[in-house]
C-alpha positions, 0 to 999 in steps of 0.5 A: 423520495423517502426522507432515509432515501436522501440521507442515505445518497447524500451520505454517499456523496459524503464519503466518495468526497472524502475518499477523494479528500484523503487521496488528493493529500497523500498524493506528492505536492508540496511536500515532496517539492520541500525536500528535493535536495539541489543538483550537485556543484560538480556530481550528479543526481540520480532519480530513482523511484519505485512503488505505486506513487513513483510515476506521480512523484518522478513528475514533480521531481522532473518538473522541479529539476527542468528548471535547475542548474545543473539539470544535463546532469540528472538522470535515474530510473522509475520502476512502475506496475503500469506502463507510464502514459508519456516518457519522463524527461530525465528518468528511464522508465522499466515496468516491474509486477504487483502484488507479486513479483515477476522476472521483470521485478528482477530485471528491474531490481538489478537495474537500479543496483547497475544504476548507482554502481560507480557513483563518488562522494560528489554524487547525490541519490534521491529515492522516490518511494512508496507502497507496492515497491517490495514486488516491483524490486525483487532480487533474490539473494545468491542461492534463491531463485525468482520462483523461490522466492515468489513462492515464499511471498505467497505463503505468507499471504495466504497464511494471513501474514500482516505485511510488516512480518512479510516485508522482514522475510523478504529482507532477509532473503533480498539482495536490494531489500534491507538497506542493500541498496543504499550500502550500493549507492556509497559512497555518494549522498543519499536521501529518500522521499517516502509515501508511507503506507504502513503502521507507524510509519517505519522506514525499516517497513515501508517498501522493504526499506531498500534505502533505510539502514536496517538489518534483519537477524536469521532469528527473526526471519526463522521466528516468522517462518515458525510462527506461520509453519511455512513450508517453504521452498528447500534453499529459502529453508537452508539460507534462514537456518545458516548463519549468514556471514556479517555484512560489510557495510558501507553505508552513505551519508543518507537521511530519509524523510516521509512526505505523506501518511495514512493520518495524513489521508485520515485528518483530510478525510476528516475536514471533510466530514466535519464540513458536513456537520458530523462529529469526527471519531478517528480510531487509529490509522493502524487498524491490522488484523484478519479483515472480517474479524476487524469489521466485527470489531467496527460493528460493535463500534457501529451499533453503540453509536447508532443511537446517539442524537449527533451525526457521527463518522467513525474513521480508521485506517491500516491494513487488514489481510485474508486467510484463505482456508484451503477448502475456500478458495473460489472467490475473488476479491481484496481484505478491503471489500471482504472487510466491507461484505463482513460489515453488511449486517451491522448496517442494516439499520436507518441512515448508516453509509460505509466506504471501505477501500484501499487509497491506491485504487486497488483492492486486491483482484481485479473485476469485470470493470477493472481495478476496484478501490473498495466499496460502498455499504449502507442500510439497504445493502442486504435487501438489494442483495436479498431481492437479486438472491444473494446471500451475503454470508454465503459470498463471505465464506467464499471470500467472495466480496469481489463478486458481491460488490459487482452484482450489486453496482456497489464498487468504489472504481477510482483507477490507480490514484498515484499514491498509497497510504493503506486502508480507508474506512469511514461510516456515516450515522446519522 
């Protein structure tokens, strides 16, 4: 075996260690255990949970509240994408749809506002949250249907939206979103748990804050519409460019504390690398932009370090996006692998290895072998390609990375990993 042979499968051990590294941190634990307040003396608590964690996060919650006092008096509802392997002891559970929302996200929405109607100041709300929970609570405002809104949703997508712009919108025309549902939890207490999977970790982003006291203005959400040149279904269009009556809000005594983070995943992504002998170059975890433009960015990165005499990984997370252009629309796949196929060329040079995928084990569409994470790139990516007649560039502009990956046997397959905290790229030079 060729000594760049075993550099490169050693360098692949290397970061599927990583990427494990970096889910098992941001998964809830220790953290979250900290944070959950106590059953009240004389009121109830009530769990709620939504997003890709909320199954694992309900599961810590439960097994924390079994042996509490007052735990007859803890109930709540965990909505998930997936049906939950066993039923929880104290939460009910209802299935809600991702990455776009459905009538079960609706039902699901609706739900959760019944569940904390009549609630007194004796009263204690935790909300569980994480990434995925803008689609799996979906209640459109009075005027805006399901479809409406979903359809909103999907041109902000395909115009190459970042999520930040996408999660506003959807405020503005959500009736949970937006701090809705925390003015529908007054007048008990309120605390919110939370697996950041945006940059910067603003509770006003992280899953459409239905718990985060924030407002979203009619100028803004018009601003993003303009900016995009969307067009928008006609009662979305006429409730942006009315002016909206001012809200009378009635919030509770609430506090909100985030348990884990994409720097999180990054720093134990990190110790692993170092473990191993490499230098450690962290290039933000708040990386966004259109994905094929960023990797070239990576690219550039890649080949002024490949001639140093260190070993060296170069990580970065956030959350890059795709625009689809209309004539390009054949392909299927996720902004991560996409990311992935566009840094092929960069690496083909000795002893360079890429993981590039999404911390919740799903990257966009699914494939032949279900949910796919991400993938693996490394110096011989292009000439297996090559030898099978795959043209790397042609799957690129089909937005086709789904595709390539697969032929090639290079998906990263986690399945859902119970957690979300955006974009994980680390390279490997040696």
């Amino acid at each position: 075996m060729s000594n760049s042979k075993t550099t490169l499968e050693r360098q692949r051990h290397i970061l599927i260690e990583a990427f494990s590294a970096a889910i098992t941190r941001c998964q809830a634990g220790d953290a979250m255990l900290r944070e959950l307040p106590p059953v009240p003396a004389d009121g109830r608590l009530v769990l709620l949970a939504a997003g890709k964690a909320s199954a694992r996060m309900v599961e810590v919650a439960e097994a924390h509240y079994a042996s509490s006092p007052g735990r007859n008096r803890v109930s709540g509802l965990a909505v998930t994408a997936a049906e939950v392997g066993h039923p929880f002891r104290f939460v009910d559970v209802q299935l809600g749809s991702h990455p776009l929302p459905d009538e079960r996200s609706e039902a699901a929405a609706r739900r959760m506002l019944e569940t904390v109607e009549g609630l007194s100041e004796r009263d204690q709300v935790v909300m569980l949250l994480s990434g995925g929970a803008s689609s799996l609570l979906c209640a459109p405002v009075h005027g805006i249907t399901l479809v409406e809104k979903r359809a909103t949703t999907e041109a902000l997508f395909e115009a190459g939206a970042p999520i930040d712009e996408i999660n506003t919108l959807r405020k503005f025309i959500s009736a949970i979103k937006g701090g809705k549902l925390a003015e529908a939890c007054w007048p008990a207490k309120l605390r919110t748990l939370a697996v950041s999977d945006v940059v910067g970790d603003d509770p006003e982003v992280i899953g459409s804050a239905p718990t985060y006291p924030c407002h979203v203005t009619a100028d803004q959400a018009r601003a993003i519409v303009a900016k995009y040149t969307l067009e928008l279904p006609r009662p979305v269009v006429e409730f942006i460019e009315q002016t909206p009556p001012v809200r009378d809000a009635r919030l509770p005594e609430t506090d909100y504390i985030i348990v884990a983070r994409p720097r999180d995943a990054l720093q134990a992504a990190a110790d692993c690398a170092k473990s191993y002998g490499y230098r450690v170059e962290l290039l933000g975890d708040d990386v966004e932009g259109e994905a094929s433009r960023e990797a070239e960015s990576l690219a550039r990165r890649v080949h002024a370090a490949a001639n140093g005499k260190q070993k060296l990984a170069l990580l970065s997370g956030g959350e890059v996006t795709v625009t689809f252009s209309p004539e390009r629309r054949d392909g299927y796949g996720g902004p991560n692998r996409e990311f992935a196929l566009a840094l092929v060329n960069a690496l083909e040079r000795d002893n360079v290895s890429a993981a590039i995928a999404d911390t919740d084990g799903i990257d966009g569409q699914t494939g032949a072998n279900g949910p796919v994470a991400g993938a693996l790139v490394d110096s011989t990516t292009v000439s297996r390609a090559r030898a099978q007649g795959l043209n790397p560039e042609d799957y690129l502009q089909r937005h086709d990375a789904g595709s390539f990956f697969e032929l090639l046997g290079d998906e990263i397959l986690t399945g859902p990993t119970d957690t979300n905290v955006n974009d994980f790229r680390m390279v490997l030079i040696n």
